[in-house]
C-alpha positions as CSV (number, residue, x, y, z in Angstrom):
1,X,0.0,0.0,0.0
2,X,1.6,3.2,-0.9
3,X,-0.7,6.1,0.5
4,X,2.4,7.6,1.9
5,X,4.2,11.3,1.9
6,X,7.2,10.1,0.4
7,X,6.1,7.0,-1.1
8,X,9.9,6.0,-2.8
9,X,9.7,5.0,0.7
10,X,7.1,3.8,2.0
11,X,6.0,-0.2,2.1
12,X,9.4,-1.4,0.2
13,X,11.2,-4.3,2.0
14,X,14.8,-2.4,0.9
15,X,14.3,0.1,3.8
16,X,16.5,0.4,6.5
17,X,16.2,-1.9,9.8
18,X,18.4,-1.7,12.3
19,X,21.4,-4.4,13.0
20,X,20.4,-5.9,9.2
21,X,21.3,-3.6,6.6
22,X,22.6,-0.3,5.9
23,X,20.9,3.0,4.5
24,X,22.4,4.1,1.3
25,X,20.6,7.5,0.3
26,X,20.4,8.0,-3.7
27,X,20.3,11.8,-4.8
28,X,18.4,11.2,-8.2
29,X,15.7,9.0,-6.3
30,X,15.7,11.5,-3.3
31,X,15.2,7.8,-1.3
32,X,17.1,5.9,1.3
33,X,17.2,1.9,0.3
34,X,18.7,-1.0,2.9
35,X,21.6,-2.6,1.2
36,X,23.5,-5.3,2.3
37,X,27.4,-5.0,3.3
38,X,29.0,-2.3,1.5
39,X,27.8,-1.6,-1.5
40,X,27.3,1.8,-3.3
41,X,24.7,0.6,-6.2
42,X,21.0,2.6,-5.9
43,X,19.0,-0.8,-6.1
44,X,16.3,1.3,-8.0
45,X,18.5,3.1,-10.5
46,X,21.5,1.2,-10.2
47,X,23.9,3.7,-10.1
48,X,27.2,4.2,-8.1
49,X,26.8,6.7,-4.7
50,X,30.0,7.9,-3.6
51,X,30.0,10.4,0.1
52,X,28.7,12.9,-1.6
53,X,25.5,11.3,-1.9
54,X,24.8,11.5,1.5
55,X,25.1,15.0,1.3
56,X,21.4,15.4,2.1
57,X,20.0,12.3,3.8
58,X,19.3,14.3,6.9
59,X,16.3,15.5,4.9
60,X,14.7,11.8,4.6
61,X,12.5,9.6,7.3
62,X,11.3,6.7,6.9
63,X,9.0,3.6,8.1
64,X,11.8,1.2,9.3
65,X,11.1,0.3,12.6
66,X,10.7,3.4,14.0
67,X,13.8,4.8,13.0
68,X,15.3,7.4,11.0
69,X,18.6,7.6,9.4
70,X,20.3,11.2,9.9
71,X,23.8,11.9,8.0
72,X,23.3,8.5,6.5
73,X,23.6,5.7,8.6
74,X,22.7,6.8,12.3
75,X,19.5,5.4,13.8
76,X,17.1,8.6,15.5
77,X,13.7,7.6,17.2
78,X,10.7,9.0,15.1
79,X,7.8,10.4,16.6
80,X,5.1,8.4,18.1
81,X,2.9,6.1,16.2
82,X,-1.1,7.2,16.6
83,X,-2.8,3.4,16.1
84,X,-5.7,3.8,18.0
85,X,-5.7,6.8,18.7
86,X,-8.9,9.2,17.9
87,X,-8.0,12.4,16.1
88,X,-10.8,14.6,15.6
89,X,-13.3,12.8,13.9
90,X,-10.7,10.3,12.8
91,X,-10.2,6.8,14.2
92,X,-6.4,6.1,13.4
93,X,-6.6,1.8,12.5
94,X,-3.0,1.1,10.9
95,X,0.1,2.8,9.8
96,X,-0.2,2.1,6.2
97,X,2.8,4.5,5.2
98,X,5.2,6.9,6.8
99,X,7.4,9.4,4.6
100,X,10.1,12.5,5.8
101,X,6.8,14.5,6.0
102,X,4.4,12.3,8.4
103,X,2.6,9.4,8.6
104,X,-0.2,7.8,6.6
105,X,-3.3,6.2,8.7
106,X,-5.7,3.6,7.4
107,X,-8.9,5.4,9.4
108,X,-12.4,5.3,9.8
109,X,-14.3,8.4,9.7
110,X,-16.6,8.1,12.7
111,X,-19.4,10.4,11.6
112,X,-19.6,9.0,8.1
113,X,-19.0,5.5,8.4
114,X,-16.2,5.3,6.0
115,X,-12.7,4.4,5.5
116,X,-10.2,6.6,4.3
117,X,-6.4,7.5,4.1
118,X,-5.4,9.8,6.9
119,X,-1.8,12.0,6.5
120,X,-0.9,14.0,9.4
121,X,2.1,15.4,9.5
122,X,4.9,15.0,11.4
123,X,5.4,17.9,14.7
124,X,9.0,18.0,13.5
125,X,7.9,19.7,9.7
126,X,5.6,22.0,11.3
127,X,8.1,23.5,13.5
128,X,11.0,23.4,10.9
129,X,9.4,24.1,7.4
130,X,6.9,26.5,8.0
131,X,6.8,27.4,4.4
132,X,6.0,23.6,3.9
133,X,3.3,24.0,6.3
134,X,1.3,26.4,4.9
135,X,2.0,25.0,0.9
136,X,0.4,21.7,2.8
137,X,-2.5,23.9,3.9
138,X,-2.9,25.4,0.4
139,X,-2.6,23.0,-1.9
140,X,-5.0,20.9,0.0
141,X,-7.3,23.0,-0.2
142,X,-6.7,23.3,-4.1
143,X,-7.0,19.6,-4.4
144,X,-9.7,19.0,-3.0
145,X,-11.4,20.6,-5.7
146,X,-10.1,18.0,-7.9
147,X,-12.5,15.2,-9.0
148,X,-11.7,13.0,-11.6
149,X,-11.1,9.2,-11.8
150,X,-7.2,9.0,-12.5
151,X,-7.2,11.4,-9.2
152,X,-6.8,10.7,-5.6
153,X,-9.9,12.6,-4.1
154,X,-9.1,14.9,-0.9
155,X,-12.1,14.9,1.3
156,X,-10.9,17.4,3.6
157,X,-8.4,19.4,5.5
158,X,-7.7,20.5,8.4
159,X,-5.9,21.2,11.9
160,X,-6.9,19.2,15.4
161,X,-5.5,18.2,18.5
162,X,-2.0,19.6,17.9
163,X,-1.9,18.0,14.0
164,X,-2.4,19.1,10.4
165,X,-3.8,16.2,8.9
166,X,-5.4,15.6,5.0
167,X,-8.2,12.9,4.3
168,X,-7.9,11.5,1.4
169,X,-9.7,8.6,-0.5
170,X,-8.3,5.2,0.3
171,X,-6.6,3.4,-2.4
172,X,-6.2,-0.1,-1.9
173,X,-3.8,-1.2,-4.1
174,X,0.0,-0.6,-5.3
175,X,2.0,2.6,-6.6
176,X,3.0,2.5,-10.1
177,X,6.6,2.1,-8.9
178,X,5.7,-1.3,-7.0
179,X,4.5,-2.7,-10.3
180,X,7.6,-1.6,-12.0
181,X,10.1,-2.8,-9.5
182,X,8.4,-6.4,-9.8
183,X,7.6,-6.8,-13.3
184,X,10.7,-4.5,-14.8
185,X,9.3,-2.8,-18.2
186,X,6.0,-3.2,-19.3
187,X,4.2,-3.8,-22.4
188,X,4.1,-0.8,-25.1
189,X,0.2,-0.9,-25.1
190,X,-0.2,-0.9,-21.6
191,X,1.8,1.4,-20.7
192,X,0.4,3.9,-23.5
193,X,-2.8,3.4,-21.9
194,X,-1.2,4.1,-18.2
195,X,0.6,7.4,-19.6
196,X,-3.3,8.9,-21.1
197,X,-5.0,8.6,-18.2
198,X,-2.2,9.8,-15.8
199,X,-2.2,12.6,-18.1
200,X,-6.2,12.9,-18.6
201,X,-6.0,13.6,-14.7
202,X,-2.9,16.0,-15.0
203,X,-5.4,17.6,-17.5
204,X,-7.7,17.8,-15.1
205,X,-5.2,19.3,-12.1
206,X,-4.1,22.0,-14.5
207,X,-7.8,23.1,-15.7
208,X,-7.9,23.9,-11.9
209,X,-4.4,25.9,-11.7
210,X,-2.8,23.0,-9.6
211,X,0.5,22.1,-10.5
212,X,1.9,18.6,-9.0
213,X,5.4,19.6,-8.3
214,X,6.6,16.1,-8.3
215,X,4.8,13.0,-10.5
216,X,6.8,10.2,-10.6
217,X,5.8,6.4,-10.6
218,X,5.7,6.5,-6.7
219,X,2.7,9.3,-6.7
220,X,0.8,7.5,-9.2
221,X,-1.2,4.5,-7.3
222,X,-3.6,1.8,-9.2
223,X,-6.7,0.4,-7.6
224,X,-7.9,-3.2,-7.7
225,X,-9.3,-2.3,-11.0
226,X,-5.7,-1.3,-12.6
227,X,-6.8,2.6,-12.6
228,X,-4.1,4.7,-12.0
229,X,-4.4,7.9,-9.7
230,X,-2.2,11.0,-9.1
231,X,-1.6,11.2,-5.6
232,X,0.2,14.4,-3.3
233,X,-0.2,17.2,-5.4
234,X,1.6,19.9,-4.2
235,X,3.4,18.3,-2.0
236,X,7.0,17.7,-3.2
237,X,9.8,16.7,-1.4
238,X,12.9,19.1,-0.8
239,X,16.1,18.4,-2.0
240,X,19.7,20.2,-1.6
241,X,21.6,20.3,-4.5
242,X,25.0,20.3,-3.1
243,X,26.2,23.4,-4.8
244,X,27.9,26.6,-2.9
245,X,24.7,29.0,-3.1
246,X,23.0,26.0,-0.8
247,X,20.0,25.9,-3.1
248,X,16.7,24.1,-2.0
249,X,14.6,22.5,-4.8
250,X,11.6,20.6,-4.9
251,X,11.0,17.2,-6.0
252,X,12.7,14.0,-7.3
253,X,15.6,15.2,-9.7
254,X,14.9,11.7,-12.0
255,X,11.8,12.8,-12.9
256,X,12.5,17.1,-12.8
257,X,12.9,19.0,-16.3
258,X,15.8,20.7,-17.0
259,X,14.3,24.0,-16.0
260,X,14.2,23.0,-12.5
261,X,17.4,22.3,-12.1
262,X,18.0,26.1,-12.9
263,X,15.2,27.1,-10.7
264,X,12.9,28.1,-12.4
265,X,9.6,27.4,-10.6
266,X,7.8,24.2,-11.6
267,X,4.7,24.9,-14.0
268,X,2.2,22.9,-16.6
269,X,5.2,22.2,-18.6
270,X,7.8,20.4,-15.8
271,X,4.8,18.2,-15.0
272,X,4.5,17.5,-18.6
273,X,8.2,16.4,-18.6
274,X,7.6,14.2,-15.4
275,X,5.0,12.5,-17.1
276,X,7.4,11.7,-20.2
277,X,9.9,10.0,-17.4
278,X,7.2,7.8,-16.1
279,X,6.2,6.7,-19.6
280,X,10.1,6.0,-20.4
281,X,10.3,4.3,-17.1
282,X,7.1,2.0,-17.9
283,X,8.6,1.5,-21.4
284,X,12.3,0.6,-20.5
285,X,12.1,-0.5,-16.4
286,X,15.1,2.3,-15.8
287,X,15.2,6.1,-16.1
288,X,16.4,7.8,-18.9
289,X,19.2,10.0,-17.2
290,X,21.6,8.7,-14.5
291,X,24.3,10.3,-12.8
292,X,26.6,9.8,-9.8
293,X,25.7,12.8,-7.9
294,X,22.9,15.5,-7.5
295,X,25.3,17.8,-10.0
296,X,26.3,15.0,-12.2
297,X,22.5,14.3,-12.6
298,X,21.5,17.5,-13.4
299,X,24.5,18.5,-15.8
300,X,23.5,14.9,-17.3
301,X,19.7,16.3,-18.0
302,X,20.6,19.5,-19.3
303,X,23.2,18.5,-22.0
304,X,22.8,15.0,-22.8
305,X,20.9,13.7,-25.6
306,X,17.6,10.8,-24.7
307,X,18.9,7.7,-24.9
308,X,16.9,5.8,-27.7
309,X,13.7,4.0,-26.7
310,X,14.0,1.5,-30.2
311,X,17.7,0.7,-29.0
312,X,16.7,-0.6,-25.9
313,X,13.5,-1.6,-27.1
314,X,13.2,-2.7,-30.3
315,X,9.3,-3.6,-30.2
316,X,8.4,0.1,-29.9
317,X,6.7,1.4,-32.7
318,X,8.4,4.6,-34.1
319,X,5.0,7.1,-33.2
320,X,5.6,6.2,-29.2
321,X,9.6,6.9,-29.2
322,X,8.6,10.1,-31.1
323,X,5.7,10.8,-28.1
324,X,8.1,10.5,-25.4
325,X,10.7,12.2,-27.3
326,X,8.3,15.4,-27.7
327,X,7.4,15.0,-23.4
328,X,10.9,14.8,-22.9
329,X,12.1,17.8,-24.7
330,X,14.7,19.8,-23.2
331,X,12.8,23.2,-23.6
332,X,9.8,23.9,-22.4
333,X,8.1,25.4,-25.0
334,X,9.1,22.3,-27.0
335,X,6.8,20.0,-24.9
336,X,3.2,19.4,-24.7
337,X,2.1,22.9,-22.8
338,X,0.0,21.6,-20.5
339,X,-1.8,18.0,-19.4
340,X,-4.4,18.7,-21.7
341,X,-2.2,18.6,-24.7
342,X,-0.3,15.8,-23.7
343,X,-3.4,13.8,-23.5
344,X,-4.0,14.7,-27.0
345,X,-0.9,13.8,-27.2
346,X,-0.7,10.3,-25.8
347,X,-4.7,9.4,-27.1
348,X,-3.3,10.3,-30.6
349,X,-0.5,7.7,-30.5
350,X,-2.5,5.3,-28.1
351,X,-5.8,4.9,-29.9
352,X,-8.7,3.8,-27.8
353,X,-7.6,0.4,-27.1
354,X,-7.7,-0.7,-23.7
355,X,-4.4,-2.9,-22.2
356,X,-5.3,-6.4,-21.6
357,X,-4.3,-6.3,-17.8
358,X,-7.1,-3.7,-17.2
359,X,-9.7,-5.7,-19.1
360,X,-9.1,-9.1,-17.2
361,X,-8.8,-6.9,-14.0
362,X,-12.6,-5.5,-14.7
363,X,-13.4,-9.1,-15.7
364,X,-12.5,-10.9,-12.9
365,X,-12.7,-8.2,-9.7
366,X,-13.3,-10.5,-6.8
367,X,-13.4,-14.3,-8.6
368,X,-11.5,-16.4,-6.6
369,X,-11.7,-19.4,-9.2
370,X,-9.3,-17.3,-11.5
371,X,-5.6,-16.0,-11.4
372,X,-3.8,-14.7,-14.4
373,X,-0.4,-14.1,-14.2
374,X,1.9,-11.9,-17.5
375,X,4.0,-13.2,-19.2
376,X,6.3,-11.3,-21.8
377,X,3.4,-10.3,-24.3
378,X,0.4,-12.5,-23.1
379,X,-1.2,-13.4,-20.2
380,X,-1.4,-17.3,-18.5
381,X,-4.7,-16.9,-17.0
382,X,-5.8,-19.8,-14.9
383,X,-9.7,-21.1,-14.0
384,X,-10.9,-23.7,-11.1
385,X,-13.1,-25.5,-12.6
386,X,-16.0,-28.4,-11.1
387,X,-14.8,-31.5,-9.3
388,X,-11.2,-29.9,-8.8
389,X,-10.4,-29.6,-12.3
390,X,-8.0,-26.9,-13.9
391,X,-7.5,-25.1,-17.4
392,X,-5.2,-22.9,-18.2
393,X,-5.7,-20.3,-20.8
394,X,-3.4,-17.7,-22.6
395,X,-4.6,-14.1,-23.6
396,X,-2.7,-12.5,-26.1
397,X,-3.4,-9.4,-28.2
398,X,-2.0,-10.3,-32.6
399,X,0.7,-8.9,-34.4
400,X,-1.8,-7.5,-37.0
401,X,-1.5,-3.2,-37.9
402,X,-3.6,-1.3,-35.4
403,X,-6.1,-1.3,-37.5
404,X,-6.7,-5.4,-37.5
405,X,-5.4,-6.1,-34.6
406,X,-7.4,-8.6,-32.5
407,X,-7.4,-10.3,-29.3
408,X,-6.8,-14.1,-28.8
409,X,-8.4,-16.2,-26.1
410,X,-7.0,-19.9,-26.5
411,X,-6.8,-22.9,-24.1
412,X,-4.9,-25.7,-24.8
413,X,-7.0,-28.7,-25.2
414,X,-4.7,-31.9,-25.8
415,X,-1.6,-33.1,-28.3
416,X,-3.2,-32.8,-32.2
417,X,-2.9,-36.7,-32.6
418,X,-3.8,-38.5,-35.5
419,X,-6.3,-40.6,-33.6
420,X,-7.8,-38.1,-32.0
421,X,-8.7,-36.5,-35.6
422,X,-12.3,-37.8,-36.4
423,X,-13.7,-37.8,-32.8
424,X,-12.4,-33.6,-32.6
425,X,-13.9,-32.4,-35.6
426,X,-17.3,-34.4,-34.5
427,X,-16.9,-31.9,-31.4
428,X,-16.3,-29.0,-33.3
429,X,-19.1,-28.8,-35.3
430,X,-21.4,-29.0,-31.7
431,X,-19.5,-26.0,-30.6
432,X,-21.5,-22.7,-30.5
433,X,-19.1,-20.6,-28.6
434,X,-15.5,-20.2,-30.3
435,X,-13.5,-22.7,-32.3
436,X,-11.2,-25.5,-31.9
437,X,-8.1,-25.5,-34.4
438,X,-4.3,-26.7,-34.6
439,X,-1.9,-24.5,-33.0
440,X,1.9,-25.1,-32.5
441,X,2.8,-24.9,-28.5
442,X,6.4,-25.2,-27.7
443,X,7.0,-26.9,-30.9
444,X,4.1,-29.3,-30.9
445,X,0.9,-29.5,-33.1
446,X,-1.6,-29.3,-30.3
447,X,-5.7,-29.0,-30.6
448,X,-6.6,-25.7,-29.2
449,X,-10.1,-24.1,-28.0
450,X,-9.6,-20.6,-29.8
451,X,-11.9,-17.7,-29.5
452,X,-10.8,-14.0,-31.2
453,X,-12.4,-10.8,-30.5
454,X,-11.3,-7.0,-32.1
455,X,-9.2,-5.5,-29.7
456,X,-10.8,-1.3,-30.2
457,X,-14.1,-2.4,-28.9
458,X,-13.6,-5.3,-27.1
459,X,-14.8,-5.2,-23.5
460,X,-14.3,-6.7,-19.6
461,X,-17.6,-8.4,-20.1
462,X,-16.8,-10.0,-23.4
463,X,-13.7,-10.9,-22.1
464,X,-15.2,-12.9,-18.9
465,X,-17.5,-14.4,-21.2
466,X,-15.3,-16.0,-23.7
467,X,-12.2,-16.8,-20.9
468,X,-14.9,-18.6,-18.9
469,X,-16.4,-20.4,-22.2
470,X,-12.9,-21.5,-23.6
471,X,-12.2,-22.9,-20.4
472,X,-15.1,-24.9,-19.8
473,X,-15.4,-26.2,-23.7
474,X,-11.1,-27.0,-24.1
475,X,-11.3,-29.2,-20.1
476,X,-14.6,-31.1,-22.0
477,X,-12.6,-31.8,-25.6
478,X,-9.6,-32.6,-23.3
479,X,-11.3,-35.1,-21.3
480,X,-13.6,-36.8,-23.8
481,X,-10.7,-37.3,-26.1
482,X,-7.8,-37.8,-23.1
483,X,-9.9,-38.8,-19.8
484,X,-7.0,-36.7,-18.4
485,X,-6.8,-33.0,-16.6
486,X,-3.0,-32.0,-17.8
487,X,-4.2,-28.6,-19.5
């Protein structure tokens, strides 16, 4: 769960604890990861930290056993957890996250019946970061006004009992970061379709005059459904750059445009560049500019060319390298204006079609008898069936132009044997629901339950439908022709 202030942070088993790993801070993350012995890779970017990268770690806190780390490696008790405790009308259940600016309750309104995601921040920021304080106050208040379904909604704001605290709709599911960290790069398609409606709520945000500050993967949760939603606008984390003039900036210097790093204030556009970083990200599983320090990072941004999507990628199509190329341009003016033209953007080069996790997440919400699980290009979706039987089934979208493309739903059924011929096409011709043909699996001619279905307008309940139909019909073929359950 990643409802959390600084959520690079927050619910990741690479965080510090105490007596079993180190805390090695990363400048370009702006995050502290445990690492074992003594090693000076970033496990998230992979880059080498010398000292200087510690140079700010006094500036992060984080969920590790109550513990912070302060000049890089020295444990400091936090403050005090509030589990139980009754804060306004808030009932405090769980610490769900905990970031360098607070801590993040799973609570239950007590007036309304409802759950929701609590932040209260810490005592320490309030006396410290006034200026924080009052942006807090601010741009909660200019959130709130934000509703939209790629949006985290802010039910209130306010101060009681000695805290500032923000309610905010309870997401319960992953940041975007999680799914990146476990399943590395994602598919071209879905993450199109990830990048439009991060940016149809970015459209939204900046209708309203509210500027994130800092989108990256980590502010971007998904619900059980798949839907991604902008979290903390407004509420970007400092960082010192290192330099003699002791600059502050806001943010996470991976995902800041060049601009930033000059100081210019963040705007429309810097957001818009952000948004390019998380699409490269989702595209290639790393961030398109590294460096070893805050100002090797920053000189890397502002003079180095984008490394090439189609290098590292040779599946993507030319029209999405040329989309991120146009987010990520070094000048402002260069880039989408706004997160209403980058959705144009995006949409253009996406089309309407929906990624295939999204669909079998809608399909499925809540059916125990059915787990899918990606892999590379399709999906290995398997069904419980009747008297502890099992079928597995593969969804995979063609290799047809966008125009043609379709979506395949296909269960194996048993080996295409020669003896098996006569009795199979009997079958066939009963079938009313999909097809049964010869497909080669791992080399073999094997019979196959096959249904197909046009990828623009297919939808969740067409999908349940067929999945659920194929799997019933190939188990049948499989056992009249094999009396066996090995598919």
């Amino acid at each position: 769960m990643s409802n959390a202030f600084d959520t690079a942070a927050d619910g990741d088993s690479r965080h510090p604890v105490p007596g079993e790993s180190n805390g090695l801070y990363c400048s370009g993350c702006n995050a502290v990861f445990a690492v074992e012995g003594d090693t000076r890779v970033c496990p998230r970017c992979g880059v080498v930290l010398d000292e200087d990268s510690f140079a700010n770690s006094e500036t992060m806190v984080f969920d590790s056993g109550d513990v912070r780390f302060d000049g890089g490696r020295s444990p400091v008790l936090l403050d005090e957890r509030l589990d139980g405790r009754t804060i306004h009308v808030y009932e405090c259940e769980s610490l769900v996250g905990r970031g360098g600016m607070g801590q993040v309750y799973l609570a239950r309104h007590l007036e309304l019946h409802r759950r929701c995601a609590l932040k209260i921040l810490s005592p320490r920021v309030e006396t410290g970061d006034l200026d924080f304080v009052n942006r807090f106050m601010t741009e909660g208040r200019a959130a709130a006004s934000l509703v939209h379904p790629n949006v985290v909604t802010v039910h209130a704001i306010g101060e009681a009992d000695g805290f500032h605290f923000l309610e905010m709709e309870f997401v319960a599911g992953r940041s975007l970061q999680d799914l990146v960290d476990r399943e590395g790069a994602l598919t071209p398609v879905r993450s199109m379709v990830l990048a439009s409606q991060i940016a149809d709520g970015l459209a939204t945000a900046h209708r309203h005059g509210v500027v994130h500050r800092d989108l990256k993967l980590d502010n971007v949760l998904l619900s059980q459904h798949n839907t991604p939603k902008i979290a903390d606008f407004g509420l970007a984390k400092r960082v010192l750059t290192g330099d003699p003039e002791g600059r502050v900036l806001c943010g996470t210097p991976h995902f800041m445009a060049p601009e930033l790093f000059d100081g210019a204030p963040a705007s429309p556009a810097s957001d818009v560049y952000a948004l390019g970083v998380c699409l490269f990200v989702m595209l290639t599983g790393e961030v398109p500019f590294r460096g070893n320090t805050f100002a090797d990072l920053a000189r890397t941004v502002r003079s180095e060319r984008l490394p090439s999507l189609r290098r590292i990628r040779p599946e993507i199509s030319l029209d999405i390298a040329e989309c991120v190329q146009q987010l990520l341009s070094r000048a402002p003016a260069a880039r989408p204006a706004d997160g209403e033209a980058a959705k144009q953007l995006v949409q253009a080069v996406a089309g309407q079609v929906r990624d295939v996790e999204s669909l079998l997440a809608e399909s499925f919400a809540g059916d125990e008898r059915i787990r899918w699980v990606r892999a590379d290009r399709k999906y290995r979706v398997s069904v419980s069936l009747p008297d502890g039987r099992q079928q597995a089934l593969f969804v995979e979208p063609s290799e047809h132009s966008a125009s043609e493309r379709l979506l395949l739903i296909y269960s194996v059924c048993c080996e295409a044997r020669s003896d098996y011929f006569e009795k199979a096409l009997e079958l066939n011709a009963t079938l009313s629901h999909g097809a049964m043909g010869i497909r080669e699996i791992d080399g073999r001619p094997m019979f196959v339950m096959i249904d197909t279905y046009p990828r623009g307008t297919v939808d969740a309940e067409e999908v349940r439908r067929s999945v659920l139909e194929v799997a019933y019909r190939a188990d049948a073929v499989e056992f009249e022709l094999t009396g066996e359950d090995r598919y």
